[in-house]
C-alpha positions in Angstrom: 0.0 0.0 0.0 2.5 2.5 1.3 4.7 1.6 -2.3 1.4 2.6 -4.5 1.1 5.2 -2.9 4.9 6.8 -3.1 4.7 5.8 -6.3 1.8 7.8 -7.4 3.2 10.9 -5.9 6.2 10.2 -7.5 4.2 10.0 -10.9 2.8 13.3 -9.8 5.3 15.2 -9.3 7.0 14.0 -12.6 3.9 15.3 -14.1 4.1 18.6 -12.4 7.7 19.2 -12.9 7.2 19.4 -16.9 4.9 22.0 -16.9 5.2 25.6 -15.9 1.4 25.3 -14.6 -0.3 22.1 -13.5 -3.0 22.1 -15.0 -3.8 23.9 -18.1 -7.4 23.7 -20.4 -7.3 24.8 -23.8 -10.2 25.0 -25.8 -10.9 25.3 -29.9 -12.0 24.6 -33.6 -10.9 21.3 -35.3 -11.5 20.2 -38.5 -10.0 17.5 -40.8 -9.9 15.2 -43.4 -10.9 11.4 -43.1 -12.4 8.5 -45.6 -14.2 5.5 -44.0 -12.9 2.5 -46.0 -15.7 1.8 -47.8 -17.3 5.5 -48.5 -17.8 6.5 -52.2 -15.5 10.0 -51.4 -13.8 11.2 -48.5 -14.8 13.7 -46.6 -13.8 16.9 -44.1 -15.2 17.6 -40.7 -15.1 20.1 -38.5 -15.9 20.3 -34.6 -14.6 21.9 -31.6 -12.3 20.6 -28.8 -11.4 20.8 -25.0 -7.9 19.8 -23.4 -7.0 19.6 -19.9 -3.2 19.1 -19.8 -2.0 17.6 -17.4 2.2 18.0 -17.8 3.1 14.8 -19.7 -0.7 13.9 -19.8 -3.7 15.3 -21.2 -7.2 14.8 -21.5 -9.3 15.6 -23.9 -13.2 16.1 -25.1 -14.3 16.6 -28.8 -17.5 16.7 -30.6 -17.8 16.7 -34.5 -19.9 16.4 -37.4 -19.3 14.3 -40.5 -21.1 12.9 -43.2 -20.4 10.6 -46.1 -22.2 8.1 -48.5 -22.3 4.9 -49.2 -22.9 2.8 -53.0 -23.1 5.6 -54.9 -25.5 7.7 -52.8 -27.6 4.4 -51.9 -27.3 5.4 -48.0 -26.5 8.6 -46.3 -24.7 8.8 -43.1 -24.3 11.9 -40.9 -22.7 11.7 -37.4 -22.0 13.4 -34.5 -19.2 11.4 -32.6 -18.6 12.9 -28.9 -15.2 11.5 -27.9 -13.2 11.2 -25.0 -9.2 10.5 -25.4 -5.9 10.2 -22.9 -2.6 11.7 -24.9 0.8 11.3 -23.3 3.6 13.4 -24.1 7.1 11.6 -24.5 8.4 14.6 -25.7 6.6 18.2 -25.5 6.0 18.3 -28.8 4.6 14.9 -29.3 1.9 12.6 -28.3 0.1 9.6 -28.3 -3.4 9.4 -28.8 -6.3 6.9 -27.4 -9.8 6.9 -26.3 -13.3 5.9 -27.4 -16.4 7.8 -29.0 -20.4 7.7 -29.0 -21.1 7.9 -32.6 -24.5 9.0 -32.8 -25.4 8.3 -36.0 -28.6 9.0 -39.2 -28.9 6.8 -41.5 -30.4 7.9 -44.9 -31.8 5.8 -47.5 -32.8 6.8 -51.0 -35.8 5.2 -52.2 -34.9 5.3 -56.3 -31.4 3.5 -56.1 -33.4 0.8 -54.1 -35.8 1.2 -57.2 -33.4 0.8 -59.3 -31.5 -2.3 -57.3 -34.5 -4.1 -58.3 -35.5 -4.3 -54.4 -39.3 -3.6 -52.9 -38.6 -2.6 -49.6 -36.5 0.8 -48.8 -35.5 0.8 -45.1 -36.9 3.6 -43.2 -34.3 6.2 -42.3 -33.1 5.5 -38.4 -31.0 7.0 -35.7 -28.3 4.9 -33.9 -25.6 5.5 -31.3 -22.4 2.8 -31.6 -19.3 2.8 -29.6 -16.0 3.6 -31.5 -12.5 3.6 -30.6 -9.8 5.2 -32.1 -5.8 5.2 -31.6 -3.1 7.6 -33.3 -0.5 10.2 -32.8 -0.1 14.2 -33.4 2.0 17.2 -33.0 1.1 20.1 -30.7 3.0 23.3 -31.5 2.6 26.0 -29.2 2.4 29.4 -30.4 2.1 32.0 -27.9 -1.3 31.4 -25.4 -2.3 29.2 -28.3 -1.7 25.8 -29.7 -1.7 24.3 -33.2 -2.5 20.5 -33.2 -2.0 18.1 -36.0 -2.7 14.6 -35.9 -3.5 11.1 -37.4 -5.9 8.6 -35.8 -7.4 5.5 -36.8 -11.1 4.8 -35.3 -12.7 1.3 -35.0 -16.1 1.4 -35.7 -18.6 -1.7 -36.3 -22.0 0.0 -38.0 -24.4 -3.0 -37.7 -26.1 -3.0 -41.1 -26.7 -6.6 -41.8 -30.4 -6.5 -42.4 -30.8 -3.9 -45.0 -31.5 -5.9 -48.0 -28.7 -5.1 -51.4 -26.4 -3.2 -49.0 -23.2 -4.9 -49.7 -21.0 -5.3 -46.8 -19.6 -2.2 -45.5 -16.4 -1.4 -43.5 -16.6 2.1 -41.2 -13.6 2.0 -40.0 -11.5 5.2 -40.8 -8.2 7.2 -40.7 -8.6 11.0 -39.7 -6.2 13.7 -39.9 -7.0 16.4 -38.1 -5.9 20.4 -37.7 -6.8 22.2 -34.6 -5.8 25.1 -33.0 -6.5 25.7 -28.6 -6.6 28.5 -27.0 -5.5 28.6 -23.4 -8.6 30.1 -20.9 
């Protein structure tokens, strides 16, 4: 007991000793670029984004909004992921990314390219939510009381879709580069 606990305030005080302040939040626009492996095109984003750092650690909240389609405009999809991440900092400059998102999620279906698929019955538009996870790695630059973030992540995501009738299987994972900049409050 009395070891977890040294160590943890060791751990803290590494942690405290690498910033100037504690604990800093930073808050800001994002937007980037990603392409779900089987979309038509890919897409950009945009969104907006919190960061509590932490020294060597942040945390981090984001909320976006993407859309893409699927088949050649056989099924629309917009989202609104709301994501939480960990980032650790083995250098200033660089981090690690990982965390997990609520994709809440509309799925749009267009009637005539069913028609024309030959099938009778059209699904009816629907709202989901699915859990996502996503792992990468970025740059933070700082730049004054602001920072300039670029990074790369991959996200895991399992849309179940099995039971709409001539919707070939469909793979949402993606890659996402993002820009952001974070202004410290």
């Amino acid at each position: 007991m009395k070891k977890g606990a040294v160590l943890l305030l060791l751990l803290i005080a590494l942690l405290a000793l690498q910033s100037d302040v504690f604990a800093q939040l930073y808050i800001g626009p994002r937007a980037g670029y990603y392409k779900t492996k089987d979309a038509d095109e890919g897409q950009m984003y945009g969104g907006a984004v919190a960061r509590l750092a932490l020294g060597g650690v942040s945390i981090e909240g984001a909320i976006d909004y993407r859309q893409e389609e699927f088949e050649g405009g056989l099924m629309t999809m917009r989202s609104w992921p709301v994501q939480a991440s960990a980032l650790l900092y083995p250098l200033p400059f660089l981090y690690g990314v990982a965390g997990a998102g609520w994709y809440h999620t509309t799925l749009d279906y267009n009637a005539d390219k069913f028609e024309e698929l030959g099938s009778s019955v059209v699904p009816e538009d629907e709202t989901t939510s699915t859990l996502g996870y996503h792992l990468g790695a970025g740059l933070e630059v700082p730049l004054s009381s602001m920072r300039m973030t670029v990074d790369v992540r991959y996200v895991f995501l399992n849309y179940d879709l099995d039971e709409i009738e001539n919707l070939p299987e469909t793979d949402h994972d993606f890659l996402a580069v993002t820009l952001g900049l974070l202004w410290e409050l």
